[in-house]
C-alpha positions in Angstrom: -27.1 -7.8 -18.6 -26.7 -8.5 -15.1 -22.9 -7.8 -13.8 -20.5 -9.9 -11.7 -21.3 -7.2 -8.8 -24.9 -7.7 -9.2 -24.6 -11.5 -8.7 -22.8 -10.8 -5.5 -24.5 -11.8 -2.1 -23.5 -8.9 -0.9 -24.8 -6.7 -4.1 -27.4 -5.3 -1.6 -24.7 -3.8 0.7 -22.6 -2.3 -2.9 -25.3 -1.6 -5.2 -25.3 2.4 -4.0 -27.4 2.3 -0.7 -30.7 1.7 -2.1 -32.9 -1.3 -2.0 -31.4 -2.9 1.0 -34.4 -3.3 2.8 -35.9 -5.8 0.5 -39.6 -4.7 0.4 -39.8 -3.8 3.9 -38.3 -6.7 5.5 -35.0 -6.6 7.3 -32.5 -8.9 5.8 -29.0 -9.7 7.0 -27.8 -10.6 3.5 -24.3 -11.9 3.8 -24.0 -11.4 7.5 -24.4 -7.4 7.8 -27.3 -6.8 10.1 -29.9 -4.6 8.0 -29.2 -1.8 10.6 -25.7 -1.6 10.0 -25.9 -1.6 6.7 -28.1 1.3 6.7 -25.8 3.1 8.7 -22.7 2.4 6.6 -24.4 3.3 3.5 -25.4 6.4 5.5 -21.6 7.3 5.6 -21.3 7.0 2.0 -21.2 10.4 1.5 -18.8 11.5 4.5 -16.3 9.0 3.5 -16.4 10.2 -0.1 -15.8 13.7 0.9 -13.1 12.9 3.0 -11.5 10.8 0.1 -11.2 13.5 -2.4 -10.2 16.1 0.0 -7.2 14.4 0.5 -6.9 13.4 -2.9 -6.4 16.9 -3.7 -3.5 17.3 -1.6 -1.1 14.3 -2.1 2.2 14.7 -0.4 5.2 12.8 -0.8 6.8 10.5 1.8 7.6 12.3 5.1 6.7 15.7 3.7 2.7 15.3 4.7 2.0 18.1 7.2 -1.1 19.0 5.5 -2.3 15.4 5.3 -1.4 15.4 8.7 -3.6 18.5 9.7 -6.5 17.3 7.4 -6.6 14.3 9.4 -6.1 15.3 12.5 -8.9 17.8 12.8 -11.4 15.5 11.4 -10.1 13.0 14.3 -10.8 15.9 16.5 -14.3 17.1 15.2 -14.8 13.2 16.4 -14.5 14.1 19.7 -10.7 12.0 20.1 -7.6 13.3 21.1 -5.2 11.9 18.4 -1.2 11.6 19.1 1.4 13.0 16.1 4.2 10.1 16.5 7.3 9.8 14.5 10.1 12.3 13.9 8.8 13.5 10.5 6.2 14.9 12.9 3.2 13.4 10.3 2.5 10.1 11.8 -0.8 9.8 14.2 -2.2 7.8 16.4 -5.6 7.2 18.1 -6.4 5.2 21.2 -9.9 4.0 21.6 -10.7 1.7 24.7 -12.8 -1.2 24.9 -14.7 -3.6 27.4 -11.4 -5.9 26.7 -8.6 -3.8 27.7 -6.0 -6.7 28.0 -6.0 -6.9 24.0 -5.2 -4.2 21.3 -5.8 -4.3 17.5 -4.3 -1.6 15.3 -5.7 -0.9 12.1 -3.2 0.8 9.7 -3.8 3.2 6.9 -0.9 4.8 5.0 -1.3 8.5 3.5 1.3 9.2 1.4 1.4 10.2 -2.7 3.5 9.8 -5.6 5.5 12.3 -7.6 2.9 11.8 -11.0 1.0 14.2 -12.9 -2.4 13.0 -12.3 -4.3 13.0 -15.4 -6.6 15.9 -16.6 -9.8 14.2 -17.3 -12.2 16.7 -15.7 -12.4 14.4 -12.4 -13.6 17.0 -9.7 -11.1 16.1 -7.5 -7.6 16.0 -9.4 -4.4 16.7 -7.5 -4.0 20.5 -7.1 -0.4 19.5 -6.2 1.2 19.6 -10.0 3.6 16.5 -9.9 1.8 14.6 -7.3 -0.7 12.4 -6.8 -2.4 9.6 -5.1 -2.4 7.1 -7.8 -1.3 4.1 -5.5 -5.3 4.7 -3.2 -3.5 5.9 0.0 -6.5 8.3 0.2 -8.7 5.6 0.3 -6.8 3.3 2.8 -6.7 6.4 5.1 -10.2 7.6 4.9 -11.3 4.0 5.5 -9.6 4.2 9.1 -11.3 7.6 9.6 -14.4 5.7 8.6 -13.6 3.4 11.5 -12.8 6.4 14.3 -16.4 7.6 12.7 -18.0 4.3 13.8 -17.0 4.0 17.0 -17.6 7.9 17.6 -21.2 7.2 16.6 -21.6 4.3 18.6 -23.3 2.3 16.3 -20.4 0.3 16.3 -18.9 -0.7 19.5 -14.9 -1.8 20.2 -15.1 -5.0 21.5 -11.3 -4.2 23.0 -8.8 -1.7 22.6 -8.4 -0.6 19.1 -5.5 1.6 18.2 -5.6 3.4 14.6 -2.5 4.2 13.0 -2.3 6.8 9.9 0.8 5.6 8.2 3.5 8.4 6.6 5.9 7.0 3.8 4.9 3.7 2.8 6.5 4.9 -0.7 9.9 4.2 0.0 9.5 1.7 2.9 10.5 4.0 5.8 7.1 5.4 7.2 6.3 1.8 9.2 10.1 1.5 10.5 9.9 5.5 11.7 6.5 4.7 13.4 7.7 1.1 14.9 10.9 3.1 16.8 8.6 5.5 17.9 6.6 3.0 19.8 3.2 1.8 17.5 3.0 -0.9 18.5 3.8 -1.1 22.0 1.0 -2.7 23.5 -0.4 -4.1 20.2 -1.1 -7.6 20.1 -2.4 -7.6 16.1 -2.2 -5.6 13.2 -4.6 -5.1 10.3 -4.4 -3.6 6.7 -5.7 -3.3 3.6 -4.4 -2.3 -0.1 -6.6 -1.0 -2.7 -6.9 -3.1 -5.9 -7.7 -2.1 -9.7 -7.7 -5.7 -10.6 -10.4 -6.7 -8.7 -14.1 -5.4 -9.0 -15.9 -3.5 -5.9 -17.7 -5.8 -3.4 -14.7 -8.1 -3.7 -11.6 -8.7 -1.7 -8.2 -10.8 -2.3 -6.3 -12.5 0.0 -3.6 -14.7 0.6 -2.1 -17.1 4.0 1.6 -16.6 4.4 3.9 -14.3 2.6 1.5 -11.6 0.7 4.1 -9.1 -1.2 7.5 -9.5 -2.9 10.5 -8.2 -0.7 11.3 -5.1 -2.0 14.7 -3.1 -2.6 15.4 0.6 -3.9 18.8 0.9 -5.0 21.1 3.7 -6.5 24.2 3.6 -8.9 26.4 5.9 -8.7 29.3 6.0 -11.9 32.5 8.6 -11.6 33.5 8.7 -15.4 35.9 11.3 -16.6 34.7 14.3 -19.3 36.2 14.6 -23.0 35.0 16.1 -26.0 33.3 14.0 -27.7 34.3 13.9 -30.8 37.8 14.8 -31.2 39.0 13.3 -28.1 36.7 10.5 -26.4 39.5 8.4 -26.4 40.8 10.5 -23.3 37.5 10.6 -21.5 35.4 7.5 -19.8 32.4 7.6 -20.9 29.8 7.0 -17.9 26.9 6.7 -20.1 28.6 3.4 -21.8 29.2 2.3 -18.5 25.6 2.8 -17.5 24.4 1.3 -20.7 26.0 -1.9 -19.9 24.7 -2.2 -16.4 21.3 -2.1 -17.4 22.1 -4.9 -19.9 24.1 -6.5 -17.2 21.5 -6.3 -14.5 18.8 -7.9 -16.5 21.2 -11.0 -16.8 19.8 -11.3 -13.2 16.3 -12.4 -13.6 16.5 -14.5 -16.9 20.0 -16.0 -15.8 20.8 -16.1 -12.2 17.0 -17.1 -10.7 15.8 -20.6 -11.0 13.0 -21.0 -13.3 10.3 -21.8 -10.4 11.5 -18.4 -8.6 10.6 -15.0 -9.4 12.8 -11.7 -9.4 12.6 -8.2 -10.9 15.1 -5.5 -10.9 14.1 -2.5 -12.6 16.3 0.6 -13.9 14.0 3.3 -13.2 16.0 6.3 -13.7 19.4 7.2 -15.6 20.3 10.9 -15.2 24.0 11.8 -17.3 25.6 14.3 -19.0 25.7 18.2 -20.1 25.9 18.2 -23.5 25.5 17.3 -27.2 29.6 16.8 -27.6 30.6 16.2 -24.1 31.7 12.8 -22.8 29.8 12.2 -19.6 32.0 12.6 -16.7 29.2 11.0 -13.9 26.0 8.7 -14.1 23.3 8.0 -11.7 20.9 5.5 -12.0 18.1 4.0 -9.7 15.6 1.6 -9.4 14.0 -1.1 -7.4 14.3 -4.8 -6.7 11.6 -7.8 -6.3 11.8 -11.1 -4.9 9.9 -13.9 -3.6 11.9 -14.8 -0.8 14.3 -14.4 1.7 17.1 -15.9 -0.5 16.3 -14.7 -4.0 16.0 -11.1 -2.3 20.0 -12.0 -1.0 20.7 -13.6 -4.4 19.7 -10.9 -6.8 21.8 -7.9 -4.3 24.7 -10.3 -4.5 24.8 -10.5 -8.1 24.2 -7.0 -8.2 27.1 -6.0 -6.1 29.4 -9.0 -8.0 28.3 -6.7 -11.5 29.2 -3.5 -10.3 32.5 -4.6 -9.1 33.4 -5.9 -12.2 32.6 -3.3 -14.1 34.4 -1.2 -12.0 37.5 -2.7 -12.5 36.8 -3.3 -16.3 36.7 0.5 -17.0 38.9 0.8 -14.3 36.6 3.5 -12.7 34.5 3.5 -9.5 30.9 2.4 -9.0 29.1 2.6 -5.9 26.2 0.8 -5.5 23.6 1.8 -2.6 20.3 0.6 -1.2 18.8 3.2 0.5 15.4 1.6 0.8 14.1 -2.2 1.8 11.0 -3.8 3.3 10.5 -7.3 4.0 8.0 -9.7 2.4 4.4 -9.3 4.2 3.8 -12.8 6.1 -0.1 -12.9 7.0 -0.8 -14.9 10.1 -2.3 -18.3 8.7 -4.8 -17.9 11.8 -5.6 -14.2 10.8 -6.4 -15.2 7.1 -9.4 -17.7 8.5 -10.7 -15.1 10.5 -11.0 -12.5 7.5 -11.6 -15.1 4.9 -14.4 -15.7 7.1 -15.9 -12.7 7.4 -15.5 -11.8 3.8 -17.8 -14.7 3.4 -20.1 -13.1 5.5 -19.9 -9.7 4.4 -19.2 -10.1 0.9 -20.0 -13.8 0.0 -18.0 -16.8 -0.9 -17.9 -15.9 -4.7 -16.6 -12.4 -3.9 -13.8 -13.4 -1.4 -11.0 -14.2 -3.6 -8.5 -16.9 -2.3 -5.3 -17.1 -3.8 -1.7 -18.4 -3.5 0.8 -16.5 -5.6 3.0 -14.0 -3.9 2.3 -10.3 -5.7 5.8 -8.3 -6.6 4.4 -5.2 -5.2 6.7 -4.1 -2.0 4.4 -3.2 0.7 6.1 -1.4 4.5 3.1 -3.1 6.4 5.8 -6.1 6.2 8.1 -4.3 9.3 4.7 -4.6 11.4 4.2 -8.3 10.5 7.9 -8.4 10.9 7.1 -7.7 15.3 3.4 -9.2 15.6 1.2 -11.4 14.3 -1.1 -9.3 11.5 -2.8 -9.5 8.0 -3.1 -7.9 4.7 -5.6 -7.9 1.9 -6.6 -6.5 -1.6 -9.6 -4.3 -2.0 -11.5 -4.5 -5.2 -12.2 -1.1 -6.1 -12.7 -1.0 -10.0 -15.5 -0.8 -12.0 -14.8 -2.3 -15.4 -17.8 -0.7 -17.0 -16.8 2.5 -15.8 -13.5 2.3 -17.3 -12.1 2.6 -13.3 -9.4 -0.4 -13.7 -5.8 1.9 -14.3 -2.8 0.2 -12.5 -1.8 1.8 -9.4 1.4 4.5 -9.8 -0.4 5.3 -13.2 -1.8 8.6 -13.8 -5.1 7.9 -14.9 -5.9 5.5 -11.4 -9.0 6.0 -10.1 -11.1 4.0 -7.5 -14.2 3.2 -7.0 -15.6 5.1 -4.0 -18.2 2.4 -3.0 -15.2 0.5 -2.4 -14.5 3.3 1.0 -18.1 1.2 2.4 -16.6 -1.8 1.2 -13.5 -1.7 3.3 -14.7 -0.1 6.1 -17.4 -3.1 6.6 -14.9 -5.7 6.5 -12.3 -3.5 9.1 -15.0 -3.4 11.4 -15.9 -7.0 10.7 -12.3 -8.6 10.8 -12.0 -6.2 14.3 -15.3 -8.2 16.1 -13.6 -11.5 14.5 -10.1 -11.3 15.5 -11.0 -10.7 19.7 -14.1 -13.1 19.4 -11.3 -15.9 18.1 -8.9 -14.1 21.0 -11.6 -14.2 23.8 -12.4 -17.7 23.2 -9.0 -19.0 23.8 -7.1 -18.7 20.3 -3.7 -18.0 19.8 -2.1 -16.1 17.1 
């Protein structure tokens, strides 16, 4: 039976590197002269390595010195002298010029893990960090961008202007794009491009969306001062923090099935509750965190309203004190109406109408690309990288995720692509 990939103009391009040639005769197939397509294929293997190595040594956010090193030696090897930036002293950045020097595109790839214990399913290339992983394809978004350097090293592929790549710390967390932007990224960047990996989607196939992209996104912390008893004999002289903590979680899912209008959408998520010493002790202190979701500006500024409203309540209910915290935010990702025509575009050629996926529903995932989009004009997409057949389809911060590597030529054609389409539009007068 012939699969969805295999009915795909662009199957020639994902179907492994064979059979491109079609008997002898060089074909563009969706767009991709026959050339270049032999010579991304021919990276295949390079990109692949360079995806598992760092797959094997997630770090967590700001803590990726030997992510860092990886990467900067193979940016070296390349003949380019990359540029740590940032004061967690991981960030990097690498300059390459072009004929057009009076315009800049950056192309962003984040490299941080997850604190999950990857799944032992005899996958070469498992975490040999116990406890953490890349399970949200941070790997992959970062070996794509070395796949770029690679090109442009090679010269098979030529910048048609500046193009400055930016290996991303701590996009877990939503500080690693704020560190990067005080340190001066983007000065002298006029657009910004990314992509996210995406188990929903098949390879060969891309999703993508005009205006606001991901949720905003909130991490928050609870902190509850209760006061120790025993607990049997004597509760009634304690106050009881994991009560207190019980409630909240009741109280705060009031939020989204009472406070948001049924046409909005809004998540907030207890992720952790940490209390108490012992089997007969009244819990003198709880701490709980999680993460917020909305869709918008105002339901974002709704739900941490009704938040803070609940906590002081309950406060002075158990006459006790709460404070609530949020440590971490990032803003909705808004793609540039005119940047989504110029990579919907090229999907089409590179991958082919049927595989370029336009949508309209904002996703609830929090994404830190939204402080670039937040200064210039830029654009975001989903990467199909499962294989259904396979069984490669696990949710990202799961530990059984897995990607398709084909996927790594996948996005690397279409950064290269959207690059040559976003100065063409540029250089022929558009604005942004």
């Amino acid at each position: 039976m012939t699969s969805n990939l295999e009915n795909s103009a662009y199957y020639e391009l994902v179907k492994h590197g064979h059979g491109m040639a079609n008997t002898g005769t060089a074909k563009t197939g969706g767009g991709v002269p026959q050339e270049i397509k032999d010579y991304l294929w021919g990276m295949e293997d390079q990109l692949t390595a360079w995806r598992r190595d760092l797959h094997k040594i997630p770090e967590l956010a700001l803590e990726e010195a030997k992510t860092h090193d990886y990467l900067e030696k193979a940016l070296i090897e390349m003949g380019y002298e990359p540029k740590t930036i940032g004061k967690s002293g991981t960030g990097i950045i690498v300059d390459i010029p072009g004929p057009d020097t009076s315009f800049t595109i950056g192309v962003r790839g984040d490299f941080d893990g997850l604190p999950i214990t990857e799944v032992d399913d005899g996958r070469p290339y498992r975490s040999t960090h116990e406890g953490q992983m890349h399970a949200c394809g941070h790997d992959a978004h970062a070996t794509i961008v070395l796949g770029v350097a690679r090109a442009y090293a090679d010269g098979k592929v030529k910048p048609p202007c500046n193009v400055r790549l930016i290996f991303q710390p701590a996009e877990e967390g939503g500080s690693g794009a704020a560190e990067l932007i005080e340190a001066g990224v983007l000065d002298g960047v006029d657009v910004i491009i990314g992509l996210h990996s995406d188990p929903t989607r098949e390879v060969g196939m891309i999703g993508l969306i005009s205006g606001f992209w991901s949720a905003w996104a909130t991490l928050f912390k609870v902190e509850i001062e209760g006061k120790s008893a025993h607990g049997g004999a004597f509760v009634h002289l304690g106050k009881d923090a994991i009560v207190i903590a019980s409630e909240l979680v009741s109280q705060f899912q009031t939020i989204a099935s009472r406070d948001i209008a049924a046409g909005d959408a809004g998540v907030v998520s207890v992720c952790t509750l940490n209390a108490g010493t012992g089997f007969a002790i009244v819990a003198d202190k709880a701490v709980m965190t999680g993460t917020t979701r909305a869709d918008s500006p105002e339901t974002d500024a709704l739900i941490k309203k009704r938040m803070t409203e609940i906590v002081k309540g309950m406060a002075i209910a158990y006459d006790t004190k709460i404070n609530l915290s949020f440590p971490g935010e990032a803003p909705g990702v808004t793609n540039n109406p005119h940047i989504f025509e110029l990579v919907r575009d090229t999907g089409i050629k590179v991958l082919g109408k049927e595989r370029t996926d336009v949508y309209s529903r904002v996703n609830m995932g929090g994404e830190d690309f939204a402080w670039y989009t937040e200064e210039i004009p830029g654009f975001y997409y989903w990467l199909g990288i499962a294989n259904n057949e396979k069984g490669i389809n696990a949710s990202v911060h799961t530990p059984e995720f897995d990607i398709d590597e084909r996927a790594l030529v996948v996005g690397l054609a279409m950064q290269l692509g959207n690059v040559k389409a976003i100065h063409t539009y540029h250089a022929e007068g558009g604005t942004f």
